[in-house]
N, C-alpha and C positions, 0 to 999 in steps of 0.2 A: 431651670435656666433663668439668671437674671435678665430685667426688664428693665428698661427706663421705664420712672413714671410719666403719666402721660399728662400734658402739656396743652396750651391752648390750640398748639397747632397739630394733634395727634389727629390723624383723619379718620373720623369714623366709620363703623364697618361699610362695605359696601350697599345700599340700601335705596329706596326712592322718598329720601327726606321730603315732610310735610317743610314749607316755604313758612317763614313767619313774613307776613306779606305788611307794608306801612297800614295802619290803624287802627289793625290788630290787639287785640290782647290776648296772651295765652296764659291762663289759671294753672298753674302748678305746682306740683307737690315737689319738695325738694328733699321729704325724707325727715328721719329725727335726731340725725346731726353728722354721723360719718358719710364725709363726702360719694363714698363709694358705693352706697345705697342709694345716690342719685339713678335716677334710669337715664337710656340714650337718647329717648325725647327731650329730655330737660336738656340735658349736656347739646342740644342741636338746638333750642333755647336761646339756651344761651352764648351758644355761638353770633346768633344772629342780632339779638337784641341792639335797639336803640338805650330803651332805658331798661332798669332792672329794679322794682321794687320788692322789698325782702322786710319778712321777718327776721324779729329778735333771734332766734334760732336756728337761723341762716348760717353756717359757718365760714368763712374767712376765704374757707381753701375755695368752696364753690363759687364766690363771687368772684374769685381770681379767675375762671374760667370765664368770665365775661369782660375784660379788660377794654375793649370799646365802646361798652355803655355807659351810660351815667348808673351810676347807683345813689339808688334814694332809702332809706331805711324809713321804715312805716311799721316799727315793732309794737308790740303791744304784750305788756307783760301786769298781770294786777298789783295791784297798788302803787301802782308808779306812773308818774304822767306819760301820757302816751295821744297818737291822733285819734282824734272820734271817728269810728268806723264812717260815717258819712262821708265825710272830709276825704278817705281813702279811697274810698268807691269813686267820688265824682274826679277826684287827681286821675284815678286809671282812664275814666271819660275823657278830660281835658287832655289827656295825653295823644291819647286812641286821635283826637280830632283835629289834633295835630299834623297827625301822619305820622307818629313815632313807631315803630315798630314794641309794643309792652310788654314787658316780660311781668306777670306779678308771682313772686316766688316766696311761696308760703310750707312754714314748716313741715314735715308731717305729709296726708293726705290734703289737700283742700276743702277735700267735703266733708273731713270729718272732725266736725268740734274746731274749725277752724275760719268760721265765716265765708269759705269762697262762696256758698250758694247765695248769700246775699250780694256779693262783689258780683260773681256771673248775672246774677239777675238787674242791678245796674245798670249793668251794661247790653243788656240786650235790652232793658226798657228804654238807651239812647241810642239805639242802631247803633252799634258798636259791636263788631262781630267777634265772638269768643270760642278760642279751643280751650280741651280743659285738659290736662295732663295729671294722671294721678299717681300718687306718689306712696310709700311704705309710711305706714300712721305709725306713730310710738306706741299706741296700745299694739301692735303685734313686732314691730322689727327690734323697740325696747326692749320688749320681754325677751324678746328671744337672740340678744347680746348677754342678758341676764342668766340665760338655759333655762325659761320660763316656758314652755308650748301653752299657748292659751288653747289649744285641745288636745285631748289625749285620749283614746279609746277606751284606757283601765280607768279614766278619770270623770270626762265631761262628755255629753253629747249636745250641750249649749252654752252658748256666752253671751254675757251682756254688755253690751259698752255704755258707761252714761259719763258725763259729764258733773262735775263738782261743785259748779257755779252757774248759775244765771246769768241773763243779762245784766241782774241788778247786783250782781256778785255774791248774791246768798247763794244757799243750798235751795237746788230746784225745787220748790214747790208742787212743782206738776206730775213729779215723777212717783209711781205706787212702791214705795221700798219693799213692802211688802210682797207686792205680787213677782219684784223683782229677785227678791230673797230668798222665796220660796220655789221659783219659775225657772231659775239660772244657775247651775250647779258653778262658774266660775263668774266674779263680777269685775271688771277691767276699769276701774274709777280715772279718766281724765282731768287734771286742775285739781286735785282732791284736798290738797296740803292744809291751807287754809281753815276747811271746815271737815277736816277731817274725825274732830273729834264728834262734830253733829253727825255726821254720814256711818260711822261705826257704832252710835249709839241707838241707831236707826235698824243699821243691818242685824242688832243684838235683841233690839227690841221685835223684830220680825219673825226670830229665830237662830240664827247664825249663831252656833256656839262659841262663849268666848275664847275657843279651844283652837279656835280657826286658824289656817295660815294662811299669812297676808307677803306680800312683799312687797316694798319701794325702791321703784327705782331711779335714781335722778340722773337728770343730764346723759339722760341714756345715751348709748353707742358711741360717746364720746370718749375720749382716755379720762376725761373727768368722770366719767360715770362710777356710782358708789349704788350699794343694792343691801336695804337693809330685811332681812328674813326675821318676821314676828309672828304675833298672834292679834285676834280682833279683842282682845284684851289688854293688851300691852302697849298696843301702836301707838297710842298719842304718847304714855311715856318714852317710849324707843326711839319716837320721832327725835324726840325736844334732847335726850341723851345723844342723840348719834348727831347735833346738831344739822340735820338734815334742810334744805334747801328747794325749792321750785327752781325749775319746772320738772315735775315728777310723776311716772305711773304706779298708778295704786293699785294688786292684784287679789285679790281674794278669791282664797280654794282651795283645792288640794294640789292642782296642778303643782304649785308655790315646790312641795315638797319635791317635784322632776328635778330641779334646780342644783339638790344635793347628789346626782348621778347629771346631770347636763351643763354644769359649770362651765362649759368649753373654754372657755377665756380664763379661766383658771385651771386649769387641768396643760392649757398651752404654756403657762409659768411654771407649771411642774408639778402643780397640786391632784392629788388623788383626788377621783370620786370617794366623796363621805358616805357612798349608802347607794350599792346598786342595786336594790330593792327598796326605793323609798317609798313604796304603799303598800309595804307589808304583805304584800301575796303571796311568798315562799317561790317564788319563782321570776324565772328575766322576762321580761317583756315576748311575747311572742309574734311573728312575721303575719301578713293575712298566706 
């Protein structure tokens, strides 16, 4: 049965909505880019909201859903001028001390590879009282627009999530590639693009055969999304050939190969699964 789509003024289900109260601020996750992976705390958000500060990755259609706040954009994309994470944190204060009602509405999850635990902490080092709403990370909702499961029973019993950059924008120093290589049958690279080629010469140099599959996926869950399937050999060439883009997840493992039987979003245009046995077991996957 068709639906209208729903509208700033669609009422939400019935429930005992949390109040976004004046000086508030509420941290949340707004997802990794289809508006529909919003959850109905944010969508109650941003009903409310005075202001709305958002990430680059904010999409269009969500900030329509807040049509009586102000919207402020506080994106932050690398190599491109952007506000200093300080400057962002004490705005959310100033606001807060206002009596604004804040909405800060960050890509992704908040707490993951996103700065809110520095922004929450801000803000409660100025009495500034903070909920935090969490949101679907691209390291799991991406992959799995992609037909990616970042676990699989025939595949992994762990995963790693790291991040691709530093504060200082290199490849993290801090992190043992090694123990991560060898510890983490799937590894979920955030920010990767950049120093992709130091991070796969890393994970080669640990062990990782250069035989590996990899996938990227960009602009995930978006209709701009593109999802390129490699090897930890090839990648940086396949990258720079498929003239590929940030902001992108980077997958390593075998899971990579589910893809070729889980394409759903291709399979709904009409394309067959390539390979209902993509890890060679001689047989289909079985129920517990």
């Amino acid at each position: 049965m068709h639906k209208e789509p729903m509208n700033s003024d669609t009422p939400l289900p019935a429930l005992d909505w949390p109040v976004l109260e004046p000086g508030w601020v509420w941290l949340c996750g707004a997802g990794p880019g289809d508006p529909g992976l919003l959850t109905l705390h944010a969508l109650n958000a941003l009903r409310q909201a005075d202001v709305v500060i958002y990430d680059a990755l904010v999409q269009e259609a969500i900030l329509s859903w807040a049509p009586q706040a102000q919207h402020i954009y506080a994106g932050k994309r690398g190599g491109k001028p952007s506000a200093k994470q300080r400057d962002i944190s004490l705005q959310l204060v100033d606001l807060a001390k206002e009596g604004k009602r804040v909405l800060r509405l960050k890509g992704g999850d908040p707490f993951v590879f996103g700065r809110g635990g520095e922004e929450a902490q801000t803000l409660v080092q100025h009495n500034v009282p903070v909920r935090i709403i969490p949101g679907i990370s691209a390291g799991i909702g991406g992959l799995a627009y992609a037909g990616i499961p970042v676990t699989h029973r025939d595949v992994n019993q762990s995963v790693t999530f790291v991040t691709g950059h530093d504060q200082s924008g290199q490849t993290p120093s801090a992190l043992d590639w090694t123990a991560i290589s060898k510890g983490s049958q799937v590894i979920v690279i955030y920010m990767g693009m950049k120093h992709i080629a130091q991070i796969t010469a890393k994970l080669v140099a640990a062990g990782r055969p250069l035989s590996e599959p990899v996938a990227v996926v960009t602009t995930a869950t978006t209709p701009q999304q593109q999802v390129l399937e490699t090897t930890l050999g090839t990648i940086v060439d396949d990258i720079a050939k498929a003239e590929l883009e940030p902001p992108a997840i980077i997958c390593v493992g075998k899971s990579v190969l589910m893809r070729q039987v889980l394409d759903w979003q291709g399979q709904a245009n009409g394309d067959a699964p390539r390979n209902l046995d993509p890890l060679g077991r001689g047989r289909p996957a079985e129920s517990a």
